[in-house]
C-alpha positions in Angstrom: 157.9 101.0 101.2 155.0 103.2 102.9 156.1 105.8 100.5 156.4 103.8 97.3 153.0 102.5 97.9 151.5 106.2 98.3 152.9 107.0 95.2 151.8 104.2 93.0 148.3 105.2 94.7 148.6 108.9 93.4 149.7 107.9 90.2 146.5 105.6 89.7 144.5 108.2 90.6 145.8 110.5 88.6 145.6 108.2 85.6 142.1 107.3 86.1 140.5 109.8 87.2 141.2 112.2 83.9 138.6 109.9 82.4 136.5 109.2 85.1 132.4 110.4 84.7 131.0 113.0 87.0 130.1 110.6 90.1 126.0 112.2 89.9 125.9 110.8 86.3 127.2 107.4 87.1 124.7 106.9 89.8 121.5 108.6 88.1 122.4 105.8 85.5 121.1 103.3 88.5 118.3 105.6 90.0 117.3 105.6 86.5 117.2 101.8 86.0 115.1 101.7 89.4 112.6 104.5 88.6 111.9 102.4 85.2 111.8 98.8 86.5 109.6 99.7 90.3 106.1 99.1 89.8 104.7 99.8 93.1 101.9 97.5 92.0 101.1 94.0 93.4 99.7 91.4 91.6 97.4 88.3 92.9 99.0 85.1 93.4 98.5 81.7 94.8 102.0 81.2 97.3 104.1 78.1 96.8 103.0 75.4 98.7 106.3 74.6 100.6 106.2 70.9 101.8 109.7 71.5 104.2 108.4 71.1 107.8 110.9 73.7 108.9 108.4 77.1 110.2 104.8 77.3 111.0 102.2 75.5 109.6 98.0 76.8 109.9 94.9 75.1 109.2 92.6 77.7 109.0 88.9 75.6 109.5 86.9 79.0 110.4 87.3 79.9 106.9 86.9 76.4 105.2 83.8 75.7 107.0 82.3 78.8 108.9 82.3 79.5 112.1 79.1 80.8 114.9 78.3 76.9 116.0 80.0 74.7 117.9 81.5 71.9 115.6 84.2 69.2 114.7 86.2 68.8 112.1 90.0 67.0 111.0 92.7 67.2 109.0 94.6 64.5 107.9 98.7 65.1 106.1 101.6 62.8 106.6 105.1 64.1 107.3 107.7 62.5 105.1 111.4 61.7 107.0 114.9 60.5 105.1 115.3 58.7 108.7 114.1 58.0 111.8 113.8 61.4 113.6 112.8 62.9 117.1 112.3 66.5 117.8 109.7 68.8 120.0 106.6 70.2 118.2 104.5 73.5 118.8 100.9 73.9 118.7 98.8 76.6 119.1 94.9 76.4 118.8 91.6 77.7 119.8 89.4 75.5 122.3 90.0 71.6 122.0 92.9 69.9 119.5 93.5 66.4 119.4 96.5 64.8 117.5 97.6 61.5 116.0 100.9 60.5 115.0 101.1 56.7 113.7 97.3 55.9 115.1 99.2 57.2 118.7 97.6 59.8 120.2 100.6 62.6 121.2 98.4 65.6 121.9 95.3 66.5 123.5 93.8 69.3 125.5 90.4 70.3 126.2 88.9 73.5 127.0 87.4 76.6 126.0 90.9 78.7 125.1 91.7 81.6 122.5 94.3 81.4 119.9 98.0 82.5 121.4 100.6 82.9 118.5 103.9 85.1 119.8 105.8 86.6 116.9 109.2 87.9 117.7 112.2 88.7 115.6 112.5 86.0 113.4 110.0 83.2 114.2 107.3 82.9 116.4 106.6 80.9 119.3 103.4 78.5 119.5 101.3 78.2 123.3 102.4 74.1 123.9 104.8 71.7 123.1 105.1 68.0 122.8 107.8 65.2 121.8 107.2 63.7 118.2 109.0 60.6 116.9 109.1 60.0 113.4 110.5 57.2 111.4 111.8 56.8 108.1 109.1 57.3 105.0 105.8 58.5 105.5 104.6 59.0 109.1 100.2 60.0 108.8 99.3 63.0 110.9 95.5 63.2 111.7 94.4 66.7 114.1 90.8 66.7 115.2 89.6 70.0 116.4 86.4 71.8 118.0 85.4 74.7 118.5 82.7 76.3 120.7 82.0 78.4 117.5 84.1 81.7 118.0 87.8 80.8 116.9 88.0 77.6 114.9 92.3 77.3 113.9 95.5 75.7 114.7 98.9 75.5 114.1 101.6 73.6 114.3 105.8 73.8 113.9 108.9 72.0 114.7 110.2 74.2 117.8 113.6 76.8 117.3 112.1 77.3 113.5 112.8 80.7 111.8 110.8 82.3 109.1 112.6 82.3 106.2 115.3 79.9 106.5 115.5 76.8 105.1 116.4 73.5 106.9 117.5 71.0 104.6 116.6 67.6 105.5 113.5 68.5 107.4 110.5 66.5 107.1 108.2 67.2 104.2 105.1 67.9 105.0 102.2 66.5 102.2 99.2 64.8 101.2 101.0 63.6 97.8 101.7 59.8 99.2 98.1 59.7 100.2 96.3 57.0 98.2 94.2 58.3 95.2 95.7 62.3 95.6 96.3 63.4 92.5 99.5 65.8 92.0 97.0 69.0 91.0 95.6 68.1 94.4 99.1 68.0 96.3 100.4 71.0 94.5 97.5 73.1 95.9 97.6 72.2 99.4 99.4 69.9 102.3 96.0 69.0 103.9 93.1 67.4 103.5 90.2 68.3 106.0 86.5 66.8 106.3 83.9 68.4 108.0 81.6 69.8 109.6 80.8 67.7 112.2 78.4 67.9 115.6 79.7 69.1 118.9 76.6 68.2 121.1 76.3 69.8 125.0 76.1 67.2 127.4 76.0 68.7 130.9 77.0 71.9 129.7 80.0 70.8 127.9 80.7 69.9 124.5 81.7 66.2 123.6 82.8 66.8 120.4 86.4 65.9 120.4 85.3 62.5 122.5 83.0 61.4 120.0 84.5 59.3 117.6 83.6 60.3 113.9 84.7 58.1 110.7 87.6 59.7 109.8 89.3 58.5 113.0 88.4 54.9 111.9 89.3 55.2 108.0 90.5 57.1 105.3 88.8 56.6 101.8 88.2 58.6 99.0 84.6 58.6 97.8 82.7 57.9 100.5 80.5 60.2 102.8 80.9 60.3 106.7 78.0 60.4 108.4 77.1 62.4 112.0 74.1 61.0 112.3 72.9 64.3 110.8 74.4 65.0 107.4 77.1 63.6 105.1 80.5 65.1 104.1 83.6 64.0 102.3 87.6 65.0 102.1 88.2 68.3 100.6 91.2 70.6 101.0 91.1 73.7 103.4 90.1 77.3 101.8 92.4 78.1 99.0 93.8 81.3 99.6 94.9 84.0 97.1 97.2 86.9 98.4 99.4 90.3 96.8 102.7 89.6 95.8 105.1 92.2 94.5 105.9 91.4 90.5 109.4 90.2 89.1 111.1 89.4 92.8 114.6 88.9 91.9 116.2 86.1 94.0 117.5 86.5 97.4 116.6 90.6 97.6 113.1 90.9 96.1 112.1 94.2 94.7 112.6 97.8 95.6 109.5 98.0 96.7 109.7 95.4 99.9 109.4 96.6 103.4 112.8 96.3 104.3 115.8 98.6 105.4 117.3 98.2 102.3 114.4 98.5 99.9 113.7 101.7 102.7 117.0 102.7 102.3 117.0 103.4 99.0 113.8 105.2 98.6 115.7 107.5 101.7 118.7 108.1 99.2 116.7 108.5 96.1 114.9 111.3 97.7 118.4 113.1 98.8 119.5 111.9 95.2 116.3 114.5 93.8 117.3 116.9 96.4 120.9 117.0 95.5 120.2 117.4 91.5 117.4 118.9 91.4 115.7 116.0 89.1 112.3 115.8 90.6 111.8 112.0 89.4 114.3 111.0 92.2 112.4 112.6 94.6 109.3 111.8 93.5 110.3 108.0 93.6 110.6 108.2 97.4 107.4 109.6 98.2 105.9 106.7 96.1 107.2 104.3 98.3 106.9 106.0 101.4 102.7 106.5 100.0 102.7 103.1 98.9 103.9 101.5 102.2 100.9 103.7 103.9 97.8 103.3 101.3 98.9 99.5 101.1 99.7 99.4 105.1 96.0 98.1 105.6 95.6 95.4 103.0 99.2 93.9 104.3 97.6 93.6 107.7 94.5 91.7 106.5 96.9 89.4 104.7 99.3 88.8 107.8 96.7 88.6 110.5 93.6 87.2 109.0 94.7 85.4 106.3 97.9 84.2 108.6 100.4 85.3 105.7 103.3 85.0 108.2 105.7 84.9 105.1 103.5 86.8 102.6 104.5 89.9 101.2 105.1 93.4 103.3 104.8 90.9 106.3 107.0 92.4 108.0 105.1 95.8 108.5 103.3 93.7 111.5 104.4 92.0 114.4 108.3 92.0 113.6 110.0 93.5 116.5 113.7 94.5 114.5 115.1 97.7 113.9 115.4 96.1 109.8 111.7 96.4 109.8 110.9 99.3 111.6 113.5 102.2 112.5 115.3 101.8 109.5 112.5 101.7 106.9 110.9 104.4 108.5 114.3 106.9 107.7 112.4 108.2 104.4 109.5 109.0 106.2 110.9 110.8 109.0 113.5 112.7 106.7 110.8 113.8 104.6 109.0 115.1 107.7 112.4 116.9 108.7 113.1 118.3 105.1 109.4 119.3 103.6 107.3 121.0 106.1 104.2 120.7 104.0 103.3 117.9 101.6 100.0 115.8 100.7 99.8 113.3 103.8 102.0 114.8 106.1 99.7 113.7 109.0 99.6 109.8 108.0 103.3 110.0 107.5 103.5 111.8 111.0 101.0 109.3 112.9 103.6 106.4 111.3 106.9 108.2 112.8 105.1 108.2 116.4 104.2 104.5 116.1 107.8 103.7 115.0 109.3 106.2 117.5 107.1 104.2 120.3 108.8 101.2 119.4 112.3 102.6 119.6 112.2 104.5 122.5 110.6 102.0 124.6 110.1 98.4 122.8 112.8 97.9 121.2 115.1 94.9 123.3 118.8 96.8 124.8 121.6 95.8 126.5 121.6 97.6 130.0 124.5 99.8 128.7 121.9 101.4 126.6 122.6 100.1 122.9 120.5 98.3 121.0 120.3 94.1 121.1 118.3 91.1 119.8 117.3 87.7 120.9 118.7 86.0 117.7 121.1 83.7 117.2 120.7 84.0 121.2 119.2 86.7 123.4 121.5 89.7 123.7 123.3 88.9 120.7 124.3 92.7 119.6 124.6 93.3 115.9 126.6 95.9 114.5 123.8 96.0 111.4 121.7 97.6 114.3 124.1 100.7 114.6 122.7 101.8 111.2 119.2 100.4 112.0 118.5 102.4 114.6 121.2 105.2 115.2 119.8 108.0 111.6 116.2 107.3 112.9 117.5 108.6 116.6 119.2 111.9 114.7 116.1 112.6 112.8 113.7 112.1 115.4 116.2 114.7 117.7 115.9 116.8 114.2 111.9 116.6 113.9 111.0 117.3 117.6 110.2 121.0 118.6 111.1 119.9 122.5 114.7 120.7 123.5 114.8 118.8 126.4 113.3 115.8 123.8 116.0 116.8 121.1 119.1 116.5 123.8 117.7 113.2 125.0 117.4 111.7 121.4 120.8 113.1 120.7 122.2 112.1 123.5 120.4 108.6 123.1 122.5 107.9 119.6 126.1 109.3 121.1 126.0 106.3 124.0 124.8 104.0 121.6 127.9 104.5 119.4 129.9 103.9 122.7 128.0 101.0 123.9 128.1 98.9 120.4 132.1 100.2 120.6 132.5 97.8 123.4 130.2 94.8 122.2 131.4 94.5 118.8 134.8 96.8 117.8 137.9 94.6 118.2 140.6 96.8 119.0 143.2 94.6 118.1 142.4 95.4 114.8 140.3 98.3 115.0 137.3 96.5 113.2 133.7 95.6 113.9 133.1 92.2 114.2 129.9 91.2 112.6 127.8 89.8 116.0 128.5 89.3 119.8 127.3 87.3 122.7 127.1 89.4 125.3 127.5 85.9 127.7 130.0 84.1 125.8 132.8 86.2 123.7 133.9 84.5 120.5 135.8 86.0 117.9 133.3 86.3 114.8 134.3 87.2 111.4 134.3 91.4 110.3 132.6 91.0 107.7 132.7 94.0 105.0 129.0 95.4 104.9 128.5 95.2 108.6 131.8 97.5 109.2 129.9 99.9 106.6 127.2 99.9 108.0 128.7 100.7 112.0 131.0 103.5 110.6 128.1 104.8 108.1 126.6 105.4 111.5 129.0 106.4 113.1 129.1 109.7 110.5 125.7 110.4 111.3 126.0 110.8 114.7 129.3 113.1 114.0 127.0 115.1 111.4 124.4 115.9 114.0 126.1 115.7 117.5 126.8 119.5 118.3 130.4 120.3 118.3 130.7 121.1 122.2 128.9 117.4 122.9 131.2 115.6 125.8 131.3 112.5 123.8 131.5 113.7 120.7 135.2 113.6 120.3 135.7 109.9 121.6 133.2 109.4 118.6 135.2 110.9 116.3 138.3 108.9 117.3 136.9 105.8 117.0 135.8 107.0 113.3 139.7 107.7 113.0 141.0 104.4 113.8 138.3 102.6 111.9 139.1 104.4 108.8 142.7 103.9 108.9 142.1 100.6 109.7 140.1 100.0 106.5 142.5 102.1 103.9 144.9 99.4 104.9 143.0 96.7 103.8 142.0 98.3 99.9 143.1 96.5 97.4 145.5 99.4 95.9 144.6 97.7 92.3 140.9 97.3 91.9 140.6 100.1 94.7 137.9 97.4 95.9 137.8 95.8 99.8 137.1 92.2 100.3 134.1 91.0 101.4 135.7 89.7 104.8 137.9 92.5 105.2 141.2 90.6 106.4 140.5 87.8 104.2 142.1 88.5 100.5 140.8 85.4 99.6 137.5 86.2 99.9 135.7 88.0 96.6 136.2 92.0 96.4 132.4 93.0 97.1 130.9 96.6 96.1 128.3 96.9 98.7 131.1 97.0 101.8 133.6 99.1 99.2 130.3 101.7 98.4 129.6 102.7 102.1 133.5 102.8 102.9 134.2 105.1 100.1 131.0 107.3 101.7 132.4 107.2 104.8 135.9 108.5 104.1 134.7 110.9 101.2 132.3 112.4 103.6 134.7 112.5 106.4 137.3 115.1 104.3 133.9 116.6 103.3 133.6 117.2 107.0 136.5 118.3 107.9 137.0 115.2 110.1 140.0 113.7 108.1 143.0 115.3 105.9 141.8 115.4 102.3 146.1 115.4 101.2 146.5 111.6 103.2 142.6 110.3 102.8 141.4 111.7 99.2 143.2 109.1 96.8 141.7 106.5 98.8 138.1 107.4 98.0 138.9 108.3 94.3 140.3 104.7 94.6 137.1 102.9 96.2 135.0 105.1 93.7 136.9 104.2 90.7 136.0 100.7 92.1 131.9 101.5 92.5 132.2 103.0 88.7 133.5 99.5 87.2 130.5 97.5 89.0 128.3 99.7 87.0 127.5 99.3 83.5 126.0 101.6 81.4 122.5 100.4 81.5 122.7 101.3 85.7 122.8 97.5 86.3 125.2 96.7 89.3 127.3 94.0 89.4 128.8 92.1 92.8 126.9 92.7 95.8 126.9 90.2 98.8 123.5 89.1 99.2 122.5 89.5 102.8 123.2 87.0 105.4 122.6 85.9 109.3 125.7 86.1 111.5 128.1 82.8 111.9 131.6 82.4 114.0 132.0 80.1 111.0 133.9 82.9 108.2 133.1 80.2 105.4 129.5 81.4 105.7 130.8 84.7 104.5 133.2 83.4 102.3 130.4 81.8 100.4 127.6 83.8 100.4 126.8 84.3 96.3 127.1 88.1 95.3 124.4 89.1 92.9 123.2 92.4 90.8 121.1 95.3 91.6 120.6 93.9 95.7 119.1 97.0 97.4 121.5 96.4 100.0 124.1 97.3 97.6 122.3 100.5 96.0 122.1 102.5 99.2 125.6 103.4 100.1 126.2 103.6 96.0 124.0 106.3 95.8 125.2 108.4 99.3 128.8 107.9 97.8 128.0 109.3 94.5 126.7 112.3 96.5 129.9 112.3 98.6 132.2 112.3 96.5 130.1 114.8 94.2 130.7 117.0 97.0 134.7 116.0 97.4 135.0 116.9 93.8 133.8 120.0 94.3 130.5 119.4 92.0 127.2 119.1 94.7 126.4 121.4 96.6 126.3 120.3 100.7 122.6 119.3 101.6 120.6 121.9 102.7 119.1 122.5 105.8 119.0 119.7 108.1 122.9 119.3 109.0 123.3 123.2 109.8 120.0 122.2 112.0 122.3 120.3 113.8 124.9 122.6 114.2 127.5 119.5 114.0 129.6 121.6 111.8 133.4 120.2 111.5 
């Protein structure tokens, strides 16, 4: 049966690929499309006001109404339930903060004190917290704050919230159920404040947030409240304007994101431009690569004054995951490895240090050495990470002129293959599961992209690790068994694998069949696997990667990306859409792979002799 089944696969191969395009001119058909539709422009927008009560929430009073006195000023919302509802609050804030709920008083502290706002992975954790109890409709939320003159802020969120995930059913935050708010009023902000008002010294203290002002007695449009020394009315807090990249597709954004994807494929564009010599590719990396650095500043500005926690680029600041650092950072430390003089080399090398710092001594691991993270829980070990982290490790070993630093580095990537091996390869099956808790095992789905991306990694560190490295060989053997585990589990038709790769009900999924196809083309490339038993499985997955592309470069059925579940439906379900960067990466490195299997490309230059990885 084995035998039958080989044979059909030859004969497929042979059939197909008498017709099939040179693998360079299928994927410059997508490089093309991306060079033509990436601005690497932003473009001034008002953000959507989102009413869900589900991440944090800032009223920014410093900027509304100036800061360098002491004053007093409040904001009034109400928070919107389908039915009654209990859950713990955050709030972080500078000096005093008093809050209503229902005319009940559920917070107040009082006190000089300095904003404390704690970003981590995926959310970000406010100073205090307090019990709220909400029932069904509209519950009104006034905050009264002072400030000593300095800091004048707060902010407030439901606690466990993550940025960037939804929470249908949470309560709405809005002022559009206020009496006399228009919805041009609503649609520009969830608050209203009124303000300024005094925050005399009595004793040496200020008695601001004791002194009882009007709006803690009434709310009414139209009239003036009074401090004894000037009037002032409701208002909304500072409209802000911010950047935004143009034409964000749905679920992916743009090429042009900070992002390991978006990253990812500037890093294969510019080995794309290497490979064919078409400069356009290359150039189309150091645009983003300059872009991310000349815009670097202004995404600050909009993160940490304007508090744009889920504004563009944000994730350039205070977003401790190898997605937003390591991984994005591959096209600027492989440029630094392949051209040894270019325009900007020292701002490109001053940003490789700062990642490196985070890598080699910020970044959370396990104490077998590999690389963690504190979401879902903390030491939850992602095999994403493998690739996140592992190439930056290689090219840092590759860019440092220190031997002792270069072993270390090296060193550093081969026992992180090992250590992940143990967390999240299931040897039953010889497959990566997609997450694991390092305190409670579960079985968790092995899902198709994140096997690509552990054994895409895996071929890096074979690439660089020098032949005579101790571990190098249980590395390779691991590589072994995970590709024969996946040729089992093509489809021989379509030449596709599924995007949960034991699950043939689930959709066949280019992203996961792109990388895998790399991975195995590379390896005969490599000398690492026999091209006789292994080749008509990559013309297979290729013949697969050329029917997602149609002519105009757009490319069809890519998972969009997707947090980790034990539940598989989440995977099962998860929409596939066109032209996701997190599709286009491995597309391209296959292209270049098999190129090379096919006998058209020649092997990259330079930095994999470095290495003297050899076969």
């Amino acid at each position: 049966m084995k035998k039958q089944c080989k044979l059909i696969l030859a004969l497929v191969m042979l059939a197909g690929y008498g017709k099939a395009q040179d693998p360079l001119a299928v994927i410059k058909t997508v490089a093309d499309k991306i060079v033509r539709e990436t601005p690497f422009k932003f473009q001034l927008v008002v953000p959507s006001n989102a009413r869900e009560f589900d991440f944090v929430k800032h009223v920014d009073l410093g900027r509304t109404f100036g800061l360098g006195r002491p004053a007093v000023a409040y904001a009034l919302s109400q928070l919107e339930c389908n039915a009654d509802t209990s859950f713990t609050m955050q709030v972080s804030h500078n000096d005093g903060l008093k809050i209503w709920i229902n005319g009940k008083v559920v917070y107040e502290k009082n006190g000089d004190r300095k904003v404390n706002v704690v970003p981590r992975e995926r959310d970000i954790v406010l100073e205090d917290a307090f019990p709220v109890h909400l029932k069904k409709g509209a519950n009104r939320i006034l905050v009264k704050s002072e400030t000593k003159g300095e800091e004048w802020i707060f902010y407030i969120q439901p606690k466990d919230a993550l940025i960037e995930e939804r929470k249908p059913g949470s309560p709405r935050l809005s002022i559009a159920k206020l009496p006399q708010i228009t919805p041009e009023i609503a649609k520009l902000s969830n608050w209203l404040v009124i303000g300024s008002f005094g925050n005399p010294l009595q004793n040496g203290e200020r008695t601001g947030l004791q002194t009882v002002y009007g709006p803690e007695k009434e709310f009414k449009i139209g009239k003036l409240y009074d401090d004894g020394k000037k009037g002032t009315s409701w208002t909304i807090p500072k409209v802000e304007v911010f950047a935004d990249v143009q034409d964000p597709r749905p679920y992916w954004g743009t090429y042009y994101n900070w992002n390991y994807h978006a990253g990812g494929v500037a890093w294969a564009m510019s080995h794309l431009g290497e490979v064919t010599g078409v400069k356009k590719y290359d150039d189309y990396g150091k645009k983003w690569t300059d872009f991310m650095l000349e815009e670097k500043p202004f995404i600050g500005y909009q993160v940490n004054v304007l508090n744009g926690f889920e504004s563009t680029h944000h994730q350039l600041f205070n977003t401790p995951l190898l997605d937003f650092t390591a991984a994005p950072a591959l096209p600027f430390i492989d440029r630094l490895v392949r051209k040894k003089q270019f325009p900007n080399r020292p701002a490109y090398e001053a940003f490789v240090q700062e990642v490196k710092a985070y890598v080699l001594h910020d970044q959370i691991r396990l104490p077998e050495g590999n690389f963690t993270r504190e979401t879902p829980v903390k030491y939850t070990t992602w095999v994403d990470d493998m690739f996140m982290g592992i190439p930056f490790l290689l090219q840092a070993s590759l860019l440092s002129t220190d031997p002792a630093e270069k072993k270390k580095l090296l060193d550093d990537a081969a026992n992180q293959v090992l250590a992940f091996n143990k967390q999240v390869f299931d040897p039953s099956v010889d497959l990566y599961q997609h997450v694991q808790y390092s305190g409670n095992k579960v079985k968790m789905p092995y899902w198709s992209r994140a096997n690509g991306w552990g054994i895409w990694a895996t071929t890096e560190v074979l690439k660089y690790l020098p032949a005579n490295h101790p571990k190098r060989n249980t590395i390779l053997d691991s590589y072994k068994k995970h590709v024969n585990a996946l040729v089992k589990l093509q489809n021989p038709r379509s030449g596709y694998w599924h995007n949960v790769l034991d699950r043939p009900d689930s959709y066949e999924e280019l992203s996961g069949t792109a990388i895998f196809t790399m991975v195995i083309a590379r390896g005969i490339n490599e000398g690492w696997l026999s091209r006789k038993q292994y080749e008509p499985y990559a013309l297979l997955g290729w013949k697969a990667v050329e029917s997602s592309i149609e002519p105009d470069g757009t490319v069809h059925n890519i998972c969009v990306g997707t947090m980790s579940s034990e539940d598989v439906n989440t995977y099962l379900e998860r929409p596939k859409v066109d032209d996701d960067s997190h599709g286009i990466i491995g597309l391209v490195f296959a292209g270049i792979e098999m190129d090379r299997l096919l006998g058209g490309a020649r092997k990259l230059p330079g930095v994999a002799q470095q290495a003297n990885g050899g076969k």
